[in-house]
Each structure stands twice: as structure tokens, then as C-alpha cells.
N, C-alpha and C positions, 0 to 999 in steps of 0.2 A: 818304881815311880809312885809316887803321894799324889792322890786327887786333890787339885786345887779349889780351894770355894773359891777363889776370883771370877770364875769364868760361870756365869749364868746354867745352871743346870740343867736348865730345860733346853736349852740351847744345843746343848754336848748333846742332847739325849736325841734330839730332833734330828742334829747332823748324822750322827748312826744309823735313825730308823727310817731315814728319807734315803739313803741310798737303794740301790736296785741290785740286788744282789747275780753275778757273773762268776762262771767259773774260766779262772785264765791260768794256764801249767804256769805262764811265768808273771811275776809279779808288773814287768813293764810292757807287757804285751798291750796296753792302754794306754793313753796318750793321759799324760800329768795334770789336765783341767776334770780328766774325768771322772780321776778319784772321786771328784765332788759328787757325783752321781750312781756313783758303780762301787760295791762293796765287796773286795776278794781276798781270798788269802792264796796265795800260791802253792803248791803244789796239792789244793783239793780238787778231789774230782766232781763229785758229789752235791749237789744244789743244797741239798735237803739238811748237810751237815755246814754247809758254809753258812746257811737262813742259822742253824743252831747256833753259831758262832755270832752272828751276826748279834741274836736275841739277848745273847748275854752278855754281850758288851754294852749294849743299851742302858739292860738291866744296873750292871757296875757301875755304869756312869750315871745312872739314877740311885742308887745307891750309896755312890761313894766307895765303892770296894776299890782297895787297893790288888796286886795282882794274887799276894796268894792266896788272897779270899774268892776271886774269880777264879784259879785255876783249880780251887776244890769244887766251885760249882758245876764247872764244863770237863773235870776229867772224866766223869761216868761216862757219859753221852760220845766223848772224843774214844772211848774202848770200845765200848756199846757197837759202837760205828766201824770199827776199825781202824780209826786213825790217832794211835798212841802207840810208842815206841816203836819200834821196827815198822816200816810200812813200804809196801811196792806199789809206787805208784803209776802210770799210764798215760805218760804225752797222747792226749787226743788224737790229736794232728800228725803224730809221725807213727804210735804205737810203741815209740820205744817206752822200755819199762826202766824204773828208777830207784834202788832202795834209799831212803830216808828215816831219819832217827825223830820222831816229834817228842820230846822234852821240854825240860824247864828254859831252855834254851830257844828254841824255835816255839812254843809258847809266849815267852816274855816278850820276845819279840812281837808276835802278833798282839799282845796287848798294850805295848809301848807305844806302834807306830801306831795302831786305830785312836790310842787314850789320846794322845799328843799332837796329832793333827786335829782331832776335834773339839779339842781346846784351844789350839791356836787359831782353828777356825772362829771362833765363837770371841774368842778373843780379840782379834781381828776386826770382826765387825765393832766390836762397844769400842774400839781405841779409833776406829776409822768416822766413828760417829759421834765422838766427843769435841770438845773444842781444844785442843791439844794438838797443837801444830808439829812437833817432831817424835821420831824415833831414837830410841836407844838401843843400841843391841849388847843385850847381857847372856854372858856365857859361865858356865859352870867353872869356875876358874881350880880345879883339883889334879891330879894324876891319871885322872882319866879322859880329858879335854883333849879333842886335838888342838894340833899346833894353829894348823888354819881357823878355827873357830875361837882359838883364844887371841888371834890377830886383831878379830873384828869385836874383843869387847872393847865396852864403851864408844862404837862408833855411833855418832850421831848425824844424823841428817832428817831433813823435811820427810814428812809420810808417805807425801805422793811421790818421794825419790824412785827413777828406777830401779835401782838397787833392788828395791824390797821387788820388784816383783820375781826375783831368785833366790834372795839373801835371808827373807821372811822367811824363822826359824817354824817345825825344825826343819834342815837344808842337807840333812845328810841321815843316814842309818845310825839309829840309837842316839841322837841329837837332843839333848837339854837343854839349848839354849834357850830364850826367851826375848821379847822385847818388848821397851819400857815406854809407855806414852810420855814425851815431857814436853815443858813449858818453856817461856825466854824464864820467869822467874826460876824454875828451877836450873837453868843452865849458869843464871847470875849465882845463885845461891851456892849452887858446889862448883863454880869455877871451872864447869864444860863448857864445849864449846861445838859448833856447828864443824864436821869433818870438812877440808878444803880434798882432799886424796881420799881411797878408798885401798887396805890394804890388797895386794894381790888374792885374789882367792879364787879357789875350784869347788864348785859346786858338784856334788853327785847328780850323775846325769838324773836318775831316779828321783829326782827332790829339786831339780831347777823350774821352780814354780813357787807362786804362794799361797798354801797351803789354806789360805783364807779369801784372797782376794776374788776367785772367780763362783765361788758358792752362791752371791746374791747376783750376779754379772744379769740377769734377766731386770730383775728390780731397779737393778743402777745404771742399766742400759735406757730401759720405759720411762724413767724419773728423769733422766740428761734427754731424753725426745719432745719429752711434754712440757720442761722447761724453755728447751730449743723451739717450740710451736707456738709458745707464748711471747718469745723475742721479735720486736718491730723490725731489731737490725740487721736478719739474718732473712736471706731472699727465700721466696717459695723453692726456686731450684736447688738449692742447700737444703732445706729441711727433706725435699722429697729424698736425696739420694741417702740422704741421713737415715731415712725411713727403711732407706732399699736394704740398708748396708744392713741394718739391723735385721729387715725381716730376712735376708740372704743368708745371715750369720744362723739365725734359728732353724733357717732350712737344713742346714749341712750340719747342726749339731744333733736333731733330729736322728737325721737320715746316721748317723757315726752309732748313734743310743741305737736306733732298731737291728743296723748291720751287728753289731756289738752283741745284740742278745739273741738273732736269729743266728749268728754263728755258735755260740754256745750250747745250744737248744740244740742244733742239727750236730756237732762235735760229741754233744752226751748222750742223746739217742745212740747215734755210732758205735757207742762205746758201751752201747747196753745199760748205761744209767739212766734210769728211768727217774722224773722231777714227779716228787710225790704232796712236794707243798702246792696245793690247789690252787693259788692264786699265780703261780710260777710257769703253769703247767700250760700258757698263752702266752705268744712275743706279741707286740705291733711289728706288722714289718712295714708300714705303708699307710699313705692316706687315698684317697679317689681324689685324682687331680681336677681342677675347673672346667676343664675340655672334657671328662668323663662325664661329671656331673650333670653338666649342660645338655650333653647325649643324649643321657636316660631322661632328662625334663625334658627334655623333647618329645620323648615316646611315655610320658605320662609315669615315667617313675621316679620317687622321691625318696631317696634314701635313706633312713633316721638315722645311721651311721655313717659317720664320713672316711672313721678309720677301716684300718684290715689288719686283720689278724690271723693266727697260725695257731693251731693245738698240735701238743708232742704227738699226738697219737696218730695225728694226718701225715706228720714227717717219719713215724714207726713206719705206718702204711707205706708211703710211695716208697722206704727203701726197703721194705722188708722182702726175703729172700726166696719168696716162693713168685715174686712180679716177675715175669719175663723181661731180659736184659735190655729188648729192642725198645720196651718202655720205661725202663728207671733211667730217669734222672742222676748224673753222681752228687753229690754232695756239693761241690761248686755252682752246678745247676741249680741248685734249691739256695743257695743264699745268695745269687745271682737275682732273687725275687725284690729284691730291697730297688735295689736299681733298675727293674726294668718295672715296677710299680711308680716309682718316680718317673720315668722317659714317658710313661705308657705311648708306644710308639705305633702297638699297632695291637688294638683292643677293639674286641665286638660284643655284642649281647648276643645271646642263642635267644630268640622269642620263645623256641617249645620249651625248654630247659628251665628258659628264666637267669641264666645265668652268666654273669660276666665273661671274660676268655680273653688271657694274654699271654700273645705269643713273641715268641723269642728265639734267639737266632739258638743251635746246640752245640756244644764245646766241643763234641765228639768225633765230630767228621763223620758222621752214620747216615749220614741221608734222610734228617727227622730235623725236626721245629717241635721246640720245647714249649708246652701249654700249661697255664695256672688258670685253674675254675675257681670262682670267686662267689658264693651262694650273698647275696645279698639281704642284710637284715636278718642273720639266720640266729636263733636263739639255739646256744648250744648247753645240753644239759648240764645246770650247778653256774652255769656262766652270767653275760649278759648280752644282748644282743648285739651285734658286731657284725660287721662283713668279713665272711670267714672264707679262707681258703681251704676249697673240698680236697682238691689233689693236686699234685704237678706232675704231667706225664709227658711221653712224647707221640708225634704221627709222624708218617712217611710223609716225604714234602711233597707228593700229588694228593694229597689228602687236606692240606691246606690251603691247594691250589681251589680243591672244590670247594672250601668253606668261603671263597674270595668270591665264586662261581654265584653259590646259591644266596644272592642279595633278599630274598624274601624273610627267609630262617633267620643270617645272620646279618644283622646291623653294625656296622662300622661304625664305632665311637669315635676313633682318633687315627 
């Protein structure tokens, strides 16, 4: 692949180093809008070598490196690590182990699909924000083109066509194609024309999305609201569910991003890999809901953080192997925090303690109710101050009975 100057530089570089790096054994273990957010290569196990990969594609795409000049910069680092030529890897999640060959092959590839989608991101936007009313879709027309992708050259239609929210190249593994901003003048001038049909085509499940279009989906969502707030002709009861729909839509993309990285984080502890990049080394799982909040202003406390967060080294803790069994947590129990942070269904403050406590029902059938201590405002060394989760344990469910008992201690938030 040859780096394009078409496409805004800093742009490509931005969409790279704004992702959130995740490790996921298989490439579509993430839902297709999320690429935009989440930066993985498949079969790494490793945070620390996927950040490495990540850094230097950045780099490339501010550079301009084509691929063999980035595969000389990243082959040390990918040995260094372990992950070049022969490599056994480790499904998190099942434990089965995997041998793989990383080559020029499975290289190229990770640098085609990141180079290509961040440019047709980037691209995307300047053709979306022009005054250029249709698409064109051009394809590599050589011996190497599939059959389906040379069907759909020179198909033209409006921008905003459905189509594109699939068909918006690339739309399939190792995909060249590209598409062409045009005009009514240019369709008079070479004698195109607007498609009435659309040939047959099958989209790779892994690529049926556009690759550009939901990158800005916050900004182009706030921009159609405050347009919308501005219109005389559109009632207050419209605007408000228009508001709902948006802030609903943020809540559950949230809550997808924190589940997304508190599973990864508890999967690579599991697995003995420790996250050595410091800024990595904390998930959000969770904000303090209004009914919490309101709680603690109640009893005169004010939280300077609204979020919650998690350090690897608290999820080392609750599962490491010296806890007695009647109190760990499994692994579902601890990324079960996402969700019952959201419900908060049945949450207290300790007065002596000072600290949060929510409890939850236990997967296990063991005769226990599952608890997350929440140290509020706690500044954690190297970090910044955040409401953090101390542990997640369990008690004998007469044990919660009394914390239900003793109304003095424990305060009932929700």
C-alpha cells in the first residue's frame, strides 16, 4: 500500500492515536462501530506490545512510511516481545493455546487494514463536508479485484445513500477500493450517471459498516440537536425525546467501552499478563449514578469525582490464589461490576469506613452476596484522584442481613 497525501495527515494520525487500545483473541469479538474507539490486532495477548504496534502506525502515518519501511521499524520490538515467527498463543477465555506464523503476511495485513481504514476515515469526513452531492465507487480494476467489488465500479449514487453505510470502501479484507466525491458537472462531463439498481453484493460480515461514518457520530449527533432546538416548527415533545434518544444512545455506548475494557483487564490478569503501560494500568467501569450522588449530599458529602475506576493490581488482588475460595469472586463476578454500578440497586455508605458498598446478588449458589468497596476521592499513587474500587469480595448472606440491621453504621443510598 502507498500513503496517500489526499487525505489530511494529521487526521490519519489523530484517528490511530485516539483509539483505546484492547486486547481481543479474535478480531470481531467487537462490534463494527467500535473500531472507531478500540485499537486491536488479533491474536495479541499482550497490552503493552499491542500500545507498541499501535505507536508505530501513528508514527508511519505521520511519516508517510510505506509498509516496508514500518516493518523494519517494528520488527525488533515484535522479537524483543515474542511475537515474530512461530508464536503460541493463548485464548484468554477458553485457555486453548494456538500456534501462529507472524510474517510478512500477517504483518501486511495489520498494516493495510489500520493504514486503510484511517484514511478512508479521514477521507470520509472532507468528502462528507464538501459541497459535492454524490459518490462514486472505484475499484482496483486488475487480477487481483474480486469479482463483487469490480461489479460495484463506477457505481454512483447520492452520499447520504444507504448503501454507503456498508458499501463505504474498504468493505471487505485487503479491499483497495476507494470512493470518488462528484458533482452533476462532472456526471455531464464524462457521461455518468446517478445508479437506478445496485449490483448484487455481499459484504464481509467483518466490514459491514462505514469505516468513516460513525467516528464523528457525537459531533454530528450535538450539531442535528442544536439545529433541531433552534427550529420554531418542531414541538418541545420532539426535541425532548430527540434529546432522550441521544443521551440513551451515549449511555449504552459508554457502558459497551467500560464493559469492553474491564473485560480485557480481568482476562490479562487471568492470564498472568501483566499491563505495564501506566496510563493502561486503570479501566473506568462506572459513573455514581444521581440517586447516589444525591445520598451522600445528603449526609454532607461531595464527591470531586463522579467516575469509578479499577487498578490491575486490585483485580491481581481479589483473584489471587492465596484468598480463600468462600471469598473470591470468579471472573464473571468481577466484570458483572459494570452493570450492577449502572442499576446501583442496593448501595450504602459505611460512616466508620467512609466508604461506599455495593451489593449484589452471587453466581455461585454458595450462600454469599457479592460486595464492591468504593474508597471515594482516593488518590492513587502515579494516578489521579478518582473513586476507586478497593476490592470485590464476598459475605455469608446473614452477614448482610446485619449490615440491613445496623441503620446507624450503614446508610442506604438506593
Amino acid at each position: 500500500m502507498n500513503i496517500s497525501f489526499f487525505a489530511p495527515p494529521q487526521q490519519v494520525v489523530k484517528y490511530i492515536k485516539d483509539k483505546r487500545p484492547q486486547l481481543h483473541f479474535d478480531y470481531d469479538e467487537i462490534m463494527h462501530e467500535a473500531h472507531h474507539r478500540v485499537f486491536t490486532v488479533a491474536k495479541i495477548t499482550r497490552l503493552d506490545l499491542l500500545k507498541d504496534i499501535q505507536d508505530s502506525l501513528a508514527l508511519a502515518a505521520q511519516k508517510g512510511q510505506g509498509f516496508d519501511e514500518w516493518k523494519r521499524g517494528i520488527k525488533d520490538t515484535l522479537a524483543r516481545k515474542g511475537w515474530l515467527g512461530n508464536v503460541v498463543v493463548t485464548d484468554p477465555k477458553t485457555g486453548e493455546q494456538k500456534q501462529i506464523y507472524v510474517g510478512d503476511r500477517r504483518l501486511k495485513n495489520i498494516y493495510n487494514t489500520n493504514m486503510r481504514v484511517a484514511y478512508a476515515a479521514a477521507r470520509y469526513q472532507s468528502q462528507m463536508n464538501s459541497d459535492l452531492p454524490y459518490f462514486r465507487y472505484v475499484a482496483v480494476l486488475d487480477d487481483r479485484t474480486r469479482a463483487s467489488h469490480r461489479a460495484l465500479h463506477g457505481l454512483i449514487l447520492p452520499k447520504n445513500h444507504p448503501f454507503w453505510d456498508k458499501g463505504y470502501p474498504p468493505n471487505g479484507w485487503n479491499c483497495r477500493c476507494k470512493v470518488q466525491a462528484v458533482d452533476d458537472d462532472d456526471l455531464r462531463r464524462e457521461g455518468w450517471s446517478i445508479a437506478k439498481q445496485i449490483p448484487p453484493t455481499k459484504i464481509h460480515p467483518d466490514w459491514a459498516y462505514n469505516v468513516g461514518k460513525t467516528d464523528n457520530l457525537d459531533k454530528i449527533l450535538t450539531e442535528k440537536l442544536a439545529k433541531l432546538n433552534k427550529s420554531r416548527a418542531v414541538s418541545k415533545s420532539v426535541k425532548k425525546a430527540v434529546k432522550d434518544d441521544l443521551k440513551d444512545f451515549s449511555h449504552k455506548r459508554d457502558l459497551y467501552v467500560w464493559q469492553k475494557g474491564l473485560d480485557a483487564m480481568v482476562d490479562a490478569v487471568l492470564a498472568g499478563n501483566i499491563i505495564k503501560e501506566k496510563i493502561y494500568q486503570i479501566a473506568q467501569v462506572g459513573m455514581l449514578v444521581p440517586s447516589v450522588e444525591n445520598g451522600l449530599s445528603a449526609l454532607g458529602i461531595e464527591p470531586k469525582a463522579q467516575s469509578i475506576a479499577i487498578y490491575q493490581n486490585t483485580i491481581s488482588h481479589i483473584t489471587r490464589d492465596s484468598k480463600p475460595k468462600a471469598k473470591e469472586p470468579n471472573a464473571d463476578e468481577i466484570k458483572a461490576i459494570v452493570s450492577v454500578l449502572d442499576k446501583a440497586e442496593h448501595v450504602f455508605y459505611d460512616k466508620k469506613e467512609k466508604v461506599l458498598l455495593y451489593f449484589y446478588k452471587s453466581s455461585q449458589s454458595d450462600g454469599t452476596i457479592n460486595y464492591a468497596v468504593i474508597h471515594l476521592d482516593y488518590t492513587l499513587k502515579k494516578f489521579k484522584t478518582d473513586n476507586f474500587i478497593a476490592t470485590i469480595s464476598k459475605m455469608p448472606s446473614r452477614n448482610y442481613r446485619s449490615v440491613l440491621k445496623d441503620e446507624k453504621r450503614y446508610i442506604r443510598l438506593k
